[in-house]
FILO-104084 format. One record per residue (C-alpha): residue number from 1; chain; x, y, z. Coordinates in nm, 2 decimals, always signed. Example, Ala and Ser with C-alpha at 12.3 -4.5 7.8 and 13.67 -1.06 7.14 Angstrom:
<rs>
resi / chain / east / north / up
1 / A / +1.23 / -0.45 / +0.78
2 / A / +1.37 / -0.11 / +0.71
</rs>
This chain:
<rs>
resi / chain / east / north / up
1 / A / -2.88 / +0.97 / +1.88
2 / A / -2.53 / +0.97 / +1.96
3 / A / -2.28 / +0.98 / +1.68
4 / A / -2.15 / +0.60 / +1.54
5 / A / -1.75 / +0.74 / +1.62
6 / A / -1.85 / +0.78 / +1.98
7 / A / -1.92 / +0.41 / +2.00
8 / A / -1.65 / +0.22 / +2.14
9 / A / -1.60 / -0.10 / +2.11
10 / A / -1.56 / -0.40 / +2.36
11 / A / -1.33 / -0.39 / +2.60
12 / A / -1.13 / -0.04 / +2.44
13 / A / -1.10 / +0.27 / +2.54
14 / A / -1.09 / +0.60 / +2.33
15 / A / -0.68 / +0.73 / +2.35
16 / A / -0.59 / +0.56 / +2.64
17 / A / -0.37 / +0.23 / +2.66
18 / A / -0.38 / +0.06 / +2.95
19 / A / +0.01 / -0.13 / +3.02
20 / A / -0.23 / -0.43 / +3.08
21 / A / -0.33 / -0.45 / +2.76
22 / A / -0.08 / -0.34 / +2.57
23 / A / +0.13 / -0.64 / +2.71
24 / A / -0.15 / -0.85 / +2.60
25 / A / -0.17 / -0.69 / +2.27
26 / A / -0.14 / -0.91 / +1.99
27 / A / +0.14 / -0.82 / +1.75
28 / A / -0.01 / -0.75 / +1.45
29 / A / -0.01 / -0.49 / +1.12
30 / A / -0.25 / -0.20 / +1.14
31 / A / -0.41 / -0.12 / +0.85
32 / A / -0.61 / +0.24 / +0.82
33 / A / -0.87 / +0.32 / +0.53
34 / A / -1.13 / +0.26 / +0.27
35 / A / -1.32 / -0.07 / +0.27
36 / A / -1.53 / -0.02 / -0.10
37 / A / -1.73 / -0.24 / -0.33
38 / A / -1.60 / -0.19 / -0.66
39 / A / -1.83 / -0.24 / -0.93
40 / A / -1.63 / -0.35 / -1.24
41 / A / -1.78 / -0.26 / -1.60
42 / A / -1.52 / -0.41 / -1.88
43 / A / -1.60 / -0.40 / -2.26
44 / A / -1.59 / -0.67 / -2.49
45 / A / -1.54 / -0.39 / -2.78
46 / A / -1.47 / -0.03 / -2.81
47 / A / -1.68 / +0.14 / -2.70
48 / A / -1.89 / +0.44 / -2.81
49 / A / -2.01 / +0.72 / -2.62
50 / A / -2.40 / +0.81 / -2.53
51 / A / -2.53 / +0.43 / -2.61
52 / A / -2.45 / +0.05 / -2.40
53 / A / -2.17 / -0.15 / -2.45
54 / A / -2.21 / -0.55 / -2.49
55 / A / -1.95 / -0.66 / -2.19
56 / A / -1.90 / -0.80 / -1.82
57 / A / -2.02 / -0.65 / -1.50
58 / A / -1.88 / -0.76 / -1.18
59 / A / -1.89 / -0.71 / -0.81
60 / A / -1.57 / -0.67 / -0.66
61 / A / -1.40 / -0.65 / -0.29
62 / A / -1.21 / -0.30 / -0.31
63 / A / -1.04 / -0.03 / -0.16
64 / A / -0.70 / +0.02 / -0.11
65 / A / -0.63 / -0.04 / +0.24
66 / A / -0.89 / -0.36 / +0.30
67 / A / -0.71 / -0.49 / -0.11
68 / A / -0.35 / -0.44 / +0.08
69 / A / -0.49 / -0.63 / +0.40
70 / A / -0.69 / -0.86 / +0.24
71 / A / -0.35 / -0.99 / +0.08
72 / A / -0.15 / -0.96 / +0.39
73 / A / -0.38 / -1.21 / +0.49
74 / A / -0.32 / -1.45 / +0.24
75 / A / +0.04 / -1.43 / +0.31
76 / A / -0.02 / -1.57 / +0.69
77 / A / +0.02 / -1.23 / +0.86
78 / A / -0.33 / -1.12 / +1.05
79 / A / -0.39 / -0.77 / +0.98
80 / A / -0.58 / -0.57 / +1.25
81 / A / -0.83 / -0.34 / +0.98
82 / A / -0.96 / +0.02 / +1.08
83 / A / -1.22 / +0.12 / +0.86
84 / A / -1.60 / +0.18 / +0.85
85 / A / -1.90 / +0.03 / +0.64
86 / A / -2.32 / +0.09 / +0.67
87 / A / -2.57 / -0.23 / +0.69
88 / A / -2.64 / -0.19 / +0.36
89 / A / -2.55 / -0.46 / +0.09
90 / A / -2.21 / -0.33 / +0.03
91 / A / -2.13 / -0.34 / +0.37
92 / A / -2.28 / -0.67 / +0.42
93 / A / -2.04 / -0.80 / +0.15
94 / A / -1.74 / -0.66 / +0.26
95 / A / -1.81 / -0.77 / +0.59
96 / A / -1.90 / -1.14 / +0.52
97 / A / -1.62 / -1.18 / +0.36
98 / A / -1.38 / -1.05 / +0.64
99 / A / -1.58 / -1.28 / +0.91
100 / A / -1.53 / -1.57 / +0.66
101 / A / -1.16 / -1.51 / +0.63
102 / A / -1.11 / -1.57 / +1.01
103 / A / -1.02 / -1.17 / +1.06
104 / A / -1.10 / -0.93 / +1.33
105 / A / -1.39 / -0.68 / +1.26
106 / A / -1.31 / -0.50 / +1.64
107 / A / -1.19 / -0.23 / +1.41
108 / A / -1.43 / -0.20 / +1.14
109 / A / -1.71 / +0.13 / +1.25
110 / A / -2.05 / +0.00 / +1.15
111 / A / -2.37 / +0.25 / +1.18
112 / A / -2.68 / +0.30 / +1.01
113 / A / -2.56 / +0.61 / +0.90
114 / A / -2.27 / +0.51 / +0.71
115 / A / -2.34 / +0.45 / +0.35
116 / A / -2.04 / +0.19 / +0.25
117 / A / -1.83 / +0.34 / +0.00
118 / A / -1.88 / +0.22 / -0.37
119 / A / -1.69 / +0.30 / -0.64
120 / A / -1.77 / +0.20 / -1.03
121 / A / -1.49 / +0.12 / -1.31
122 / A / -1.54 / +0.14 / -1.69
123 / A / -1.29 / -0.08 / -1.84
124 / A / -1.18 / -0.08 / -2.16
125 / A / -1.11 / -0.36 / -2.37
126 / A / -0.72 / -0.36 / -2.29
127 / A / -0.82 / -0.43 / -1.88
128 / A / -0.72 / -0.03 / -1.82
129 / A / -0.94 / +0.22 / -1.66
130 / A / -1.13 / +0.40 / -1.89
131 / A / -1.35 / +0.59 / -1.69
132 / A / -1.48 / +0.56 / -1.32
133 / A / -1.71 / +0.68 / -1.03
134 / A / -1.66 / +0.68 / -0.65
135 / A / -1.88 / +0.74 / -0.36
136 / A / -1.64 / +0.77 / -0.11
137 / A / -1.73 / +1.00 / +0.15
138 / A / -1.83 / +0.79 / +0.41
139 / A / -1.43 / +0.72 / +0.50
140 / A / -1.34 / +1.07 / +0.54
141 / A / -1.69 / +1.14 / +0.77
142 / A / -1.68 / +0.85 / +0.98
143 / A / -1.27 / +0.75 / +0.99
144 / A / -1.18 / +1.03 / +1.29
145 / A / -0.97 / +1.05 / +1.44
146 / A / -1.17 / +0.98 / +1.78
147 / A / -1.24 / +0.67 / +1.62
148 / A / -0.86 / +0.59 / +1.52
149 / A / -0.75 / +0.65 / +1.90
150 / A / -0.97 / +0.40 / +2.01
151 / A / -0.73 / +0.12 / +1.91
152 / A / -0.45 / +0.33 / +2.03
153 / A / -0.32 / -0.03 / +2.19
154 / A / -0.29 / -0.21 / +1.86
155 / A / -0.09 / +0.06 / +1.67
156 / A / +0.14 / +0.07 / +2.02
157 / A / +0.28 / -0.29 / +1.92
158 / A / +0.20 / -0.33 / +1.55
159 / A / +0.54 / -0.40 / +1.35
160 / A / +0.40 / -0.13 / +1.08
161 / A / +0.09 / +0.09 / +0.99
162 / A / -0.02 / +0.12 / +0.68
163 / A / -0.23 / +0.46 / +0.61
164 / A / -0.39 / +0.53 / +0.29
165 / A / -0.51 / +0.88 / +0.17
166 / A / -0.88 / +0.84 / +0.18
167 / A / -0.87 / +0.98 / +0.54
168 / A / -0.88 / +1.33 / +0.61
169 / A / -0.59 / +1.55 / +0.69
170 / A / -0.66 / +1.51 / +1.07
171 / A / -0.70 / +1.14 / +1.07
172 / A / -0.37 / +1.11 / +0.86
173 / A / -0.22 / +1.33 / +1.11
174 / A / -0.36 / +1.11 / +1.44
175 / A / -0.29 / +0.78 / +1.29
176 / A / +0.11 / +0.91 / +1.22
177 / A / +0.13 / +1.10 / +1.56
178 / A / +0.01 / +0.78 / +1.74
179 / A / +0.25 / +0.59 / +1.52
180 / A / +0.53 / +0.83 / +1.58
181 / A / +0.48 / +0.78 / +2.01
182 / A / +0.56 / +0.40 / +1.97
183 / A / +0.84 / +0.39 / +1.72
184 / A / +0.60 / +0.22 / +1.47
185 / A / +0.69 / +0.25 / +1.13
186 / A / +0.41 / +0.41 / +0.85
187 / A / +0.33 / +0.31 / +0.52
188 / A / +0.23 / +0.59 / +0.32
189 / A / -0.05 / +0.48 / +0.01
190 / A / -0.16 / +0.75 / -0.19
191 / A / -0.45 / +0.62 / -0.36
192 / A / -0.52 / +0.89 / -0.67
193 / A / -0.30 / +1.22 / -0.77
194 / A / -0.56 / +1.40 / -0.62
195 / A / -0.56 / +1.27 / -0.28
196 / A / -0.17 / +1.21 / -0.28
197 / A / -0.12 / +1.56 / -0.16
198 / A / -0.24 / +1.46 / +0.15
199 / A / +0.12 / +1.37 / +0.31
200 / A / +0.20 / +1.69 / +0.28
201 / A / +0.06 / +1.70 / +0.71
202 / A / +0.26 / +1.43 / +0.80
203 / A / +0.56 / +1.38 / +0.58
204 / A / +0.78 / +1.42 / +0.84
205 / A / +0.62 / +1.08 / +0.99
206 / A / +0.64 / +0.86 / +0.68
207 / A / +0.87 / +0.55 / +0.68
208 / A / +0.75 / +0.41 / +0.35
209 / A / +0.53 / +0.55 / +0.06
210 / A / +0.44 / +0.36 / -0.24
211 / A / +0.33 / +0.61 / -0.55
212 / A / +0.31 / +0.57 / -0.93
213 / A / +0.46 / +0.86 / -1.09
214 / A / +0.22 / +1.10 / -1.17
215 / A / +0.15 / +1.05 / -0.74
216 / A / +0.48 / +1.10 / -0.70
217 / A / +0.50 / +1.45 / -0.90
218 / A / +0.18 / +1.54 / -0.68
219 / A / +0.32 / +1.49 / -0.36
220 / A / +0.63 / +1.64 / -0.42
221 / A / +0.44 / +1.99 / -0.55
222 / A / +0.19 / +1.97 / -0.21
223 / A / +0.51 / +1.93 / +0.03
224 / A / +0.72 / +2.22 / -0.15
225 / A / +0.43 / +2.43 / -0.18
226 / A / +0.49 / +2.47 / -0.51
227 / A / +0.39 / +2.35 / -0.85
228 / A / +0.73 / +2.30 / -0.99
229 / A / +0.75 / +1.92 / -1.10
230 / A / +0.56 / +1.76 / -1.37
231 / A / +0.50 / +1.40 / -1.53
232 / A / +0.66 / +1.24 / -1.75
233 / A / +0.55 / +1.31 / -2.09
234 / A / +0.50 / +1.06 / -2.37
235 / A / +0.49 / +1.18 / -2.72
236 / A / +0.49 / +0.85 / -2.88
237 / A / +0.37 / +0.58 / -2.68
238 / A / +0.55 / +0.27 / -2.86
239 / A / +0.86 / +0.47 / -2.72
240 / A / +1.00 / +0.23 / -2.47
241 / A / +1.16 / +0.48 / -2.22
242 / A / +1.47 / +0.31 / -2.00
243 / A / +1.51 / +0.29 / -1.65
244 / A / +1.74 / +0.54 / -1.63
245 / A / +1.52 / +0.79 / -1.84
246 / A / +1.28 / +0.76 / -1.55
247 / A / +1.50 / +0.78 / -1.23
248 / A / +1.69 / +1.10 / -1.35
249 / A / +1.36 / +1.25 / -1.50
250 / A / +1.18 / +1.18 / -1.13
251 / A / +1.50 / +1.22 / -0.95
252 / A / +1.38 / +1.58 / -0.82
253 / A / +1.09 / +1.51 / -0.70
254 / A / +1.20 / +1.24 / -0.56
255 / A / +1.51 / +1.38 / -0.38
256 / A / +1.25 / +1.62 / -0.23
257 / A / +1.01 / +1.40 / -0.05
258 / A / +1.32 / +1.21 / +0.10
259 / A / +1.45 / +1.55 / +0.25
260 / A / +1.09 / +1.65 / +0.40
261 / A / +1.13 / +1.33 / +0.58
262 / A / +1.04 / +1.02 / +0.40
263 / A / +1.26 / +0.70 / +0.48
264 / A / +1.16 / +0.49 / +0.18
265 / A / +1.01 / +0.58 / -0.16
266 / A / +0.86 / +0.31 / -0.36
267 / A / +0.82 / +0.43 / -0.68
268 / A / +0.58 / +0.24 / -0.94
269 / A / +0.65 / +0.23 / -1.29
270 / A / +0.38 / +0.00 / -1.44
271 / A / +0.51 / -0.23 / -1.67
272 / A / +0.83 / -0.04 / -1.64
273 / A / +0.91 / -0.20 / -1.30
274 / A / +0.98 / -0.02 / -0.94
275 / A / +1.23 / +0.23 / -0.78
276 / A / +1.36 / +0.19 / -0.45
277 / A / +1.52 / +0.51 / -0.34
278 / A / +1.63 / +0.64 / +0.00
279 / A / +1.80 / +0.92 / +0.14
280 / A / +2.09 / +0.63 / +0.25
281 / A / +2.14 / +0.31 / +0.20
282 / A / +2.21 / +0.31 / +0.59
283 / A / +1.78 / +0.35 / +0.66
284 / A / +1.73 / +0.07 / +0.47
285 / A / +1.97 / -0.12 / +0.67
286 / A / +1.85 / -0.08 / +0.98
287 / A / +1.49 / -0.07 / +0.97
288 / A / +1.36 / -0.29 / +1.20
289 / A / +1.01 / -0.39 / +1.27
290 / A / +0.85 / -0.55 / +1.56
291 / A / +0.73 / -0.91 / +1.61
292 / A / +0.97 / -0.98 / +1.31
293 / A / +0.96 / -1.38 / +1.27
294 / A / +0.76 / -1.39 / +1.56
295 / A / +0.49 / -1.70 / +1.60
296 / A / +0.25 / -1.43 / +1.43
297 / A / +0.40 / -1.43 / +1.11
298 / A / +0.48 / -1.67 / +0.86
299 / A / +0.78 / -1.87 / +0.83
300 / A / +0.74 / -2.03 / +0.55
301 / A / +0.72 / -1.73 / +0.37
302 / A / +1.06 / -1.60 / +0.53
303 / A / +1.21 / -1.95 / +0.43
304 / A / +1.07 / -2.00 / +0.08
305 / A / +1.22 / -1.64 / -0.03
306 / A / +1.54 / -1.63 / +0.22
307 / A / +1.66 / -1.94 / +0.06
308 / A / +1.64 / -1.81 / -0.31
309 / A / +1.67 / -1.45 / -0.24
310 / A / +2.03 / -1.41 / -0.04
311 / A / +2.01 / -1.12 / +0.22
312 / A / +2.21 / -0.82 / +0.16
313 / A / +2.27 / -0.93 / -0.19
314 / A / +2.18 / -0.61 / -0.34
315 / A / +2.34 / -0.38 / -0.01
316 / A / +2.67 / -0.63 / -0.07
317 / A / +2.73 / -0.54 / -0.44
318 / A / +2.68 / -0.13 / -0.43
319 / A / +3.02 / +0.06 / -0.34
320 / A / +2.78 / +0.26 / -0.15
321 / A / +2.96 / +0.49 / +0.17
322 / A / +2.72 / +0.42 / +0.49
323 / A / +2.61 / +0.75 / +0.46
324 / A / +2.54 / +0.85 / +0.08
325 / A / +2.28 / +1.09 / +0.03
326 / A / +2.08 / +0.88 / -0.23
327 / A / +2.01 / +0.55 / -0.27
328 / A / +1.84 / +0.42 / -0.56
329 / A / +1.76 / +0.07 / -0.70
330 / A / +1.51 / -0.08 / -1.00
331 / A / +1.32 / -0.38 / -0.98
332 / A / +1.17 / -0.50 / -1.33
333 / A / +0.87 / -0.58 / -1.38
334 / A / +0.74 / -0.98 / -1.42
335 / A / +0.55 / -1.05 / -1.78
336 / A / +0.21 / -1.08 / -1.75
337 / A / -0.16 / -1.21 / -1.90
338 / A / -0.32 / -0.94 / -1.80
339 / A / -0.69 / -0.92 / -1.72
340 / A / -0.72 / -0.63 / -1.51
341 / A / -0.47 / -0.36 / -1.36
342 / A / -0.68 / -0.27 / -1.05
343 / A / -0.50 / -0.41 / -0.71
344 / A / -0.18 / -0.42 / -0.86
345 / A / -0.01 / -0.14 / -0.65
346 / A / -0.26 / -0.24 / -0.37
347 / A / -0.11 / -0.60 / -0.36
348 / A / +0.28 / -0.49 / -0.41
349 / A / +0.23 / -0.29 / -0.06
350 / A / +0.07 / -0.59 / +0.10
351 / A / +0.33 / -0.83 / -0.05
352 / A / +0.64 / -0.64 / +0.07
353 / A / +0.46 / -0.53 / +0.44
354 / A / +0.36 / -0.91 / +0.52
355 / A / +0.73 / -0.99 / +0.38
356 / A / +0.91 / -0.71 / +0.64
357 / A / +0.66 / -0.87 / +0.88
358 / A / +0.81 / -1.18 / +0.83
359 / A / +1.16 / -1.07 / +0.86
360 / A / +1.29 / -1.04 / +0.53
361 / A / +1.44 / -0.70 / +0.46
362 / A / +1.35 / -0.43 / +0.25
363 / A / +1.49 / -0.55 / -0.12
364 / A / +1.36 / -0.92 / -0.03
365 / A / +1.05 / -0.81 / +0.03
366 / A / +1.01 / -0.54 / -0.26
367 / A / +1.10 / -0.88 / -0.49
368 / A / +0.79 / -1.06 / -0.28
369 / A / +0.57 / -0.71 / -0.32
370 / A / +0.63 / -0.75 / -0.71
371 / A / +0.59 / -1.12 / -0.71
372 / A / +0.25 / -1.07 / -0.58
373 / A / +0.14 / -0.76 / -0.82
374 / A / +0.16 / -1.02 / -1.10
375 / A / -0.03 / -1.28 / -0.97
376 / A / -0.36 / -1.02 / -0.93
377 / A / -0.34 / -0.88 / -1.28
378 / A / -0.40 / -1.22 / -1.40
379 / A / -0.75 / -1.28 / -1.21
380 / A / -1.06 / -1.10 / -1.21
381 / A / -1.05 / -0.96 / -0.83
382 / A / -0.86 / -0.72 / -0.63
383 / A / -0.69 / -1.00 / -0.47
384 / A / -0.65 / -1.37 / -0.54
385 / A / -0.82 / -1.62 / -0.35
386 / A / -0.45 / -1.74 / -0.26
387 / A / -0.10 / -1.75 / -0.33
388 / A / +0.14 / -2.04 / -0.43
389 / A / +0.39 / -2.00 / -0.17
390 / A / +0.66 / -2.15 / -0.38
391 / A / +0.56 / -1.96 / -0.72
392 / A / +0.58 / -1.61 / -0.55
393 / A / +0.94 / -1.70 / -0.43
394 / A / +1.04 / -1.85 / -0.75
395 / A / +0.88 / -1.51 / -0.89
396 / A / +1.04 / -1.30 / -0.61
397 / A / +1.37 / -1.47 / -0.71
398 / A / +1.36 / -1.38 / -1.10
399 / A / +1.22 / -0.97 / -0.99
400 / A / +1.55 / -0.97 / -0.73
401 / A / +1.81 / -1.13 / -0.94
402 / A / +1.71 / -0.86 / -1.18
403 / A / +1.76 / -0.55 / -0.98
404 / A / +2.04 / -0.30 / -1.10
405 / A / +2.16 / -0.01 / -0.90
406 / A / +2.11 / +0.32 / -1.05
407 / A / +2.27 / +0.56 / -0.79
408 / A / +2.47 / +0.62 / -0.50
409 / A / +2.61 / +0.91 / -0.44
410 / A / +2.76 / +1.17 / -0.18
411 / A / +2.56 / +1.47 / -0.39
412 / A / +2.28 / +1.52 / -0.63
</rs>
């Protein structure tokens, strides 16, 4: 039997791009990684160890790539997903739900020997992850990067590639190198402190990269080759730490994934907000994305949030030279009912890439990332069945009207 990667599908063919067809290509976002079924376990009490806890167990659409273009999506952009699932019933669901939603499954490897990735959450009775499980492996056996270069013609005009850390080393690297040979730029998403190190092989290709801190500590130890930069510690949680107690405490680490090659770090902070540092305010300025406000993408999105959120508002106010060496801003954080924290970072990335997409620039679409975050810790699933276009830029507006510069400067 031949193996499932050596399948290709209709009408493509494995690292090769016809001119043909890559003037017929449709512009659209790329997204690379894990489709999973997350099964969701939350108690209604503490619980206690070696016996059952009375609570809620739910099926949920997962994994961090198909959470990030499952909210593109609902944002009007079409993502192209490349991923892989088995016929069993996770797969089924993952699937059926992707058909439903009008997206293309060209991308999406489906064998008989591919067991869909599942992973299982223990929530506690806050919404936080207590404990979990993940069966993952089916992403890093099947996701190759002979399978990757079959769509070699839709990563050649995408506006941006998202790449999350559930693929191998060599995947990471053909995804970025393939990237690289068409100018697109790649979104970095580290998925866990253990697979963050991960960028370490293709650091030098990442435009954006979207980790909490503890991911951010991790991938700045894998690309020094050294363990030198640890978490933040928290001796007494009801100890509200400031904005600028994080930025100088991570400034380090963060300084050194900017000089390996990293464009744009988007730093998550929880309920604490985001950071938005970059080696100059200059590569924020002039990133540019293909298909921007092209008939592909929405423009009601790029109206609702241009109008309330000017454009260079945050650039205009900082006495930044072109070329300062760091660039640093924090968003805050929008209160909250929270349910469950699970697809919150997942749904900030797709937020701010359907936003750049759309043609808004990086802070406007940060604002729209955050704006989006909240709206998925208030609901059961991964992603919300849909977005009020004119909440999320009424929300975008409060996030960007709130951001404060914390640096810019010639040296560290």
């Amino acid at each position: 039997m031949s193996s499932p990667e050596n399948e290709t599908p209709r009408g493509v063919q494995s690292g090769f791009c016809k001119e043909d067809q890559a003037r017929k290509c449709t512009v659209q976002p790329v997204v690379i990684g894990g489709m999973v079924l997350d099964v969701n376990a939350t108690s209604s009490m503490h619980a206690n160890p070696r016996t059952t806890t009375p609570g809620k167990v739910i099926f949920s659409l997962g994994g961090v790539a198909r959470n990030v273009a499952d909210c593109i999506s609902k944002l009007e952009s079409r993502p192209f997903m490349i991923s892989a699932v088995g016929f069993d019933m996770a797969g089924n669901m993952l699937l059926e739900h992707w058909e439903s939603a009008g997206l293309s499954i060209e991308g999406i490897q489906r064998h008989q020997n591919i067991e869909t990735a599942v992973v299982c959450h223990i929530f506690d009775e806050k919404g936080e992850v207590a404990a979990g499980v993940a069966h993952v492996e089916s992403i890093e056996q099947f996701l190759t990067p002979r399978w990757i270069e079959k769509f070699k013609c839709k990563i050649s005009c995408s506006p941006i590639l998202m790449v999350d850390a559930n693929l191998t080393s060599s995947s990471l690297e053909a995804s970025c190198q393939l990237a690289a040979q068409f100018n697109t730029p790649v979104w970095f998403e580290p998925v866990s402190v253990a697979k963050s190190r991960r960028v370490a092989s293709v650091v030098q290709y990442v435009t954006f990269a979207s980790p909490n801190e503890d991911e951010l500590v991790a991938m700045a130890n894998a690309v020094s080759g050294k363990e030198i930069f640890q978490p933040i510690r928290r001796d007494d949680s009801s100890t509200k730490l400031s904005k600028e107690y994080f930025f100088q405490t991570l400034k380090p680490a963060i300084w050194v994934l900017l000089d390996k090659g990293v464009k744009v770090l988007v730093v998550t902070l929880g309920s604490e907000g985001v950071l938005v540092c970059s080696k100059a305010k200059f590569n924020l300025q002039r990133l540019a994305f293909k298909g921007n406000q092209s008939p592909y993408f929405s423009k009601q999105l790029y109206e609702a949030v241009s109008t309330v959120c000017p454009k260079d508002k945050i650039f205009g106010a900082s006495m930044c030279m072109p070329m300062s060496d760091l660039f640093a801003v924090h968003f805050p954080a929008l209160p909250a009912s929270v349910v469950r924290l699970t697809g919150a970072g997942d749904c900030l990335v797709g937020g701010t890439i359907a936003s750049l997409c759309a043609g808004l620039d990086v802070m406007q679409s940060i604002a729209v990332g955050i704006a989006a975050a909240k709206v998925v810790v208030e609901v059961e699933s991964n992603v919300p069945d849909e977005y009020c276009l004119a909440k999320l830029a009424d929300d975008a507006r409060s996030v960007y009207s709130g951001a404060t510069m914390l640096l810019c400067q010639s040296k560290l």
